[in-house]
C-alpha positions in Angstrom: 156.3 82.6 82.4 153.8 83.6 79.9 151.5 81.0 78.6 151.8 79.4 75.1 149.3 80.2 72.5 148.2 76.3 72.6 147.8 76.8 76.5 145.9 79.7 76.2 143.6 77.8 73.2 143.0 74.9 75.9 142.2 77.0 78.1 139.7 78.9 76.4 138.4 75.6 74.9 137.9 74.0 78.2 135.9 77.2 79.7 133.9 76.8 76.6 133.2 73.5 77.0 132.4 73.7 80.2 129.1 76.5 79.7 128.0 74.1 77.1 128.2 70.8 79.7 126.1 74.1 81.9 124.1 74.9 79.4 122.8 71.2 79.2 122.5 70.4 82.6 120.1 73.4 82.5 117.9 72.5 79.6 118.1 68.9 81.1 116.8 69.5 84.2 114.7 72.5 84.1 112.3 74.2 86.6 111.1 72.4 88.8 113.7 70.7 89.6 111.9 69.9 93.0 108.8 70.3 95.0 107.3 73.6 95.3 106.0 74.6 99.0 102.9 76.8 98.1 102.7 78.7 101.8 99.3 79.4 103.2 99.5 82.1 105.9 95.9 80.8 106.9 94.4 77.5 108.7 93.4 74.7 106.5 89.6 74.8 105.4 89.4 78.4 104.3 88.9 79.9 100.8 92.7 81.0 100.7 93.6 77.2 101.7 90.8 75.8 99.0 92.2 77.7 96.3 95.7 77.5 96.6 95.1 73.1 97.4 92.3 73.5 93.7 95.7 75.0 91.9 98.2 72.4 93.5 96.0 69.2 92.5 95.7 71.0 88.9 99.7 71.6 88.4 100.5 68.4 89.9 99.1 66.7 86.5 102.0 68.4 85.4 105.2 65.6 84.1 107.5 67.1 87.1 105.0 69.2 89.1 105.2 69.0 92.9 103.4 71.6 94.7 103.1 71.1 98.8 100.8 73.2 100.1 102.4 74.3 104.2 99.8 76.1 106.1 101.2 78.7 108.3 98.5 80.4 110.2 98.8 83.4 112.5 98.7 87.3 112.8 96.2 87.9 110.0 98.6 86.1 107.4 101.6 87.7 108.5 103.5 85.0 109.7 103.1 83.0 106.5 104.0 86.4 104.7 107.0 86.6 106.6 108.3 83.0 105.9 107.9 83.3 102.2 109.4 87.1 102.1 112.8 86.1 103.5 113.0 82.6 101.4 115.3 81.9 98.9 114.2 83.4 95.7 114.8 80.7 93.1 110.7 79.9 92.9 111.0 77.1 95.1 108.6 78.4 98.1 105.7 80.7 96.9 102.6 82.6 99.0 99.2 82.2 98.3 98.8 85.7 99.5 95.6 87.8 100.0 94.1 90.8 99.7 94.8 91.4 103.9 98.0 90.2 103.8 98.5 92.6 100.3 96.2 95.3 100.4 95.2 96.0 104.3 97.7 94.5 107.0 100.4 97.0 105.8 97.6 100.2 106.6 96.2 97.8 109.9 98.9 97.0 111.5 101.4 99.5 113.3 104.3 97.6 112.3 105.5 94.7 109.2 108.4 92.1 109.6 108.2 92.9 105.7 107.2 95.1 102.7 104.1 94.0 100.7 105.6 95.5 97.6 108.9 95.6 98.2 110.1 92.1 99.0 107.8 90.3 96.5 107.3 89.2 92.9 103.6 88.9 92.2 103.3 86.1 89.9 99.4 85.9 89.0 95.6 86.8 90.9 94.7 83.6 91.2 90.8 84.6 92.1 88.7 87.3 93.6 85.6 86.4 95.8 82.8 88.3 97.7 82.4 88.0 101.0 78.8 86.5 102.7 77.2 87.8 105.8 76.2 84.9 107.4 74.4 83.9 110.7 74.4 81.0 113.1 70.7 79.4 112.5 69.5 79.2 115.8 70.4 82.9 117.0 68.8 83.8 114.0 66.0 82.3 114.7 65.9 82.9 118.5 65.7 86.7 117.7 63.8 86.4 114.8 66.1 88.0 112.3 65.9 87.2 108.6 67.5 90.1 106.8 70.2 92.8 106.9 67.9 95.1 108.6 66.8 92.8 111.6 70.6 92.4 112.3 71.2 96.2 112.2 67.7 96.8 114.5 69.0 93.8 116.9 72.7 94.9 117.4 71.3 98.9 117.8 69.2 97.3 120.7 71.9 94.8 122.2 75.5 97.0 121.9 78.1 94.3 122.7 76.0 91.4 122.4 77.1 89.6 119.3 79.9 88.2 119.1 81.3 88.3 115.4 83.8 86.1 114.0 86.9 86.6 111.3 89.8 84.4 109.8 92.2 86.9 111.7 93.1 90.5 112.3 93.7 92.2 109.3 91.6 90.1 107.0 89.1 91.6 104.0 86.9 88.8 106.8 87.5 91.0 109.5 87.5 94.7 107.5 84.2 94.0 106.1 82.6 93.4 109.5 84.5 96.7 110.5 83.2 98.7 107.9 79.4 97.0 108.2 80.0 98.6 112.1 80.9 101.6 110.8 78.3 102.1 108.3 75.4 100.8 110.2 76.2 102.2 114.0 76.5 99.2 115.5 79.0 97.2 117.5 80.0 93.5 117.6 82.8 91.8 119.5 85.5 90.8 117.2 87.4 87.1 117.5 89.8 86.8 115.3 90.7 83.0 114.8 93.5 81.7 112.7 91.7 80.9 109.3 88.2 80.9 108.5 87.5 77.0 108.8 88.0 77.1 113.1 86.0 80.3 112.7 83.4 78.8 111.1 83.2 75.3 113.4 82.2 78.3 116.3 79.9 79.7 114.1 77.7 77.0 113.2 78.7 75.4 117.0 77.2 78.7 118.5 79.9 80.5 120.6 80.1 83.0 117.8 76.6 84.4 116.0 78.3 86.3 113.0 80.7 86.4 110.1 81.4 88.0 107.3 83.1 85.3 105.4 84.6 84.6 101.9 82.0 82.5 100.6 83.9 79.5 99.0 84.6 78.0 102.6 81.1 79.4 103.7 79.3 77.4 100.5 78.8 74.1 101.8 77.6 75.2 105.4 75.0 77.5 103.7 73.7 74.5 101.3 73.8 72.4 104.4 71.8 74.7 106.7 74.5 74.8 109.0 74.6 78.9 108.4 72.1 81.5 107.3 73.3 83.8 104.1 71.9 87.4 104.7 73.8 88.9 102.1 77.2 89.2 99.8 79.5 92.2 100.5 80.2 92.5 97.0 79.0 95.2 94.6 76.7 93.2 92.7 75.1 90.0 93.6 76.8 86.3 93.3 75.5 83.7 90.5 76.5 81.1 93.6 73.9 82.3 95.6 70.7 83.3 93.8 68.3 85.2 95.3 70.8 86.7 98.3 71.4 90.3 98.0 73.9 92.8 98.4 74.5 94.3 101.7 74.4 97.5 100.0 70.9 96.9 98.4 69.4 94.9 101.5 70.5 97.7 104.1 70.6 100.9 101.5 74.1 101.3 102.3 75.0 102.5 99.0 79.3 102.7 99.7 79.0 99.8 101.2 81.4 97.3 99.3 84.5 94.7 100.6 84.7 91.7 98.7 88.3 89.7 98.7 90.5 88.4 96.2 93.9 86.0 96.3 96.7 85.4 94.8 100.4 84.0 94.2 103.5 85.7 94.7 107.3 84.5 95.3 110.1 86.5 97.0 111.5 89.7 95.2 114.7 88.4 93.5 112.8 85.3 92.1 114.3 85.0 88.2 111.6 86.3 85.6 112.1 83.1 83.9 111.0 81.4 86.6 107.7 83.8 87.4 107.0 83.5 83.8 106.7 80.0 83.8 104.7 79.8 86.7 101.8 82.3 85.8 101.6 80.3 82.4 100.9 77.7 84.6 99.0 78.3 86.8 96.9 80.2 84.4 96.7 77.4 82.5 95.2 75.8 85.4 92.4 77.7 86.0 91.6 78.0 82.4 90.6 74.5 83.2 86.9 74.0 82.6 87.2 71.4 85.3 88.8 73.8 87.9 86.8 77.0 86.5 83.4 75.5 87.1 84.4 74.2 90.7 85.5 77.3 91.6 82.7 79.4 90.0 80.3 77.4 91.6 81.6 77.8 95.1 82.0 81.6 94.9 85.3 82.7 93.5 85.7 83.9 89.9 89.3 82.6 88.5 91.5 85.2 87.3 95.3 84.3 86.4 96.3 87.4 85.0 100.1 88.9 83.9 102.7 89.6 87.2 102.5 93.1 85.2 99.0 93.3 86.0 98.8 91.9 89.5 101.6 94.5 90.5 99.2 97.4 89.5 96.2 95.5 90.6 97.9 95.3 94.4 99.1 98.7 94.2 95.9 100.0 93.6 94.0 98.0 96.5 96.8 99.5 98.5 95.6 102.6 98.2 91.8 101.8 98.5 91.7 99.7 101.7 94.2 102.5 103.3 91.4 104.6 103.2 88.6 101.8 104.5 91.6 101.2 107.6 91.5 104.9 108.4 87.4 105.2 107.9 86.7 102.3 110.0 89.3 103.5 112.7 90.5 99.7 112.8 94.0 99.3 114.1 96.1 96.3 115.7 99.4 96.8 117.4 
């Protein structure tokens, strides 16, 4: 029996009502609707975990904000990766990714459980930082080395002997200590840890004697004494550390450069709306002259660019540390 033309005008009235009652439910309750877990594929007391807890605290002032910070440590950041690639993607669980677990592990490792590019949204660079050479005190002082060049003459003359430490394979932590090897001749046992902050306890404990760290989560051990700055691996000298050189200028290693940067990303799929919102955020966050001046001071430079940007900005470290993997000769199975 074919329906009346009053059915059919219910009908039609009653869907239309219905995307309207949608509609409102939407607008009424808008994103976030819930907590956000913010994933940190490193242990807690690194600069990936200090950064991404700096943002959290900022976006929780937020009227709705929730943003639970899980730290998921192991494999050079690709377990965390790995959780956050195969989530959901309704901007509900996010990576504070890096530039190892971005820009190197893909060239590193022989083998992903994911695609850097492919199964993510980047949302914003949340900050880049150079890395710091530093020294356990005591060896330092023990073999009477106080600059770049007394570490290179010492390893040269004790192969094997110095046991250097990194948040985890894969790491900008661990390349730059590869590519200091290279560069200089030299060889150093590598122990890769889960995160830079139980790195760091051996380090200023003594089992291990050297690190190329990311020097937020190396700052307050340096102003302590705890650890002896030799140098930054970036290209120019950091503001947060005046009068430490480059590695470049303090060894005349002119290519030599490997500082790190982080950033947030969500699982490919996530809604733009939703991406949007958050880099306007988060952006908003670090714009903060509160957060901006804490993180400046420990080392990091804040960032929060467009997901636009960040894209082209991980494609193009992609391609540059693919070429420090294959100099270096660095590989994990």
């Amino acid at each position: 029996m074919q329906p009346t033309r009053r059915r059919v005008v219910a009908l039609l009235l009653s869907a239309s009502l219905g995307a309207l009652a949608s509609q409102a439910a939407l607008a009424a309750d808008p994103y976030p609707a819930k907590p956000i877990r913010l994933v940190v594929p490193f242990a807690a007391g690194g600069t990936t975990d200090i950064l991404a807890r700096a943002v959290a605290a900022e976006l929780a002032k937020l009227p709705g904000w929730n943003v639970v910070v899980d730290n998921k440590p192991g494999a050079g950041g690709n377990i965390g990766a790995d959780i956050v690639a195969k989530a959901a993607p309704d901007g509900y669980t996010l990576l504070m990714g890096t530039v190892g677990t971005h820009g190197i592990n893909q060239s590193l490792y022989g083998k992903l459980p994911f695609d850097p590019i492919r199964d993510f949204a980047p949302i914003t660079e949340v900050a880049a930082v150079p890395n710091v050479l530093v020294l356990n005190p005591a060896f330092a002082q023990q073999n009477k080395i106080d600059s770049v060049k007394d570490l290179i003459a010492y390893a040269r003359a004790n192969p094997g002997k110095i046991n250097m430490a990194s948040s985890g394979n894969g790491t900008s932590i661990h390349l730059a200590g590869e590519l200091f090897k290279t560069q200089t001749r030299t060889f150093m046992v590598h122990f890769p840890y889960k995160g830079s902050g139980p790195a760091l306890t051996d380090l200023a404990g003594g089992t291990m004697q050297v690190m190329f760290d990311n020097l937020p989560s190396s700052m307050a051990l340096i102003k302590s004494g705890k650890l002896k700055a030799l140098a930054v691996t970036s290209a120019r000298p950091s503001p947060a550390l005046p009068g430490v050189p480059t590695i470049a200028q303090a060894a005349g290693l002119p290519q030599y450069e490997a500082s790190s940067w982080f950033g947030m990303l969500a699982p490919a799929g996530t809604p733009p709306e939703v991406i949007q919102r958050i880099q306007q955020e988060v952006a908003k966050a670090l714009g903060a002259p509160a957060v901006r001046e804490r993180l400046q001071a420990q080392g990091a430079e804040p960032v929060g660019n467009t997901p636009e940007q960040f894209a082209a900005f991980i494609r193009a470290e992609t391609t540059k540390w693919a070429k420090v993997v294959k100099d270096s000769g660095a590989k994990v199975d």
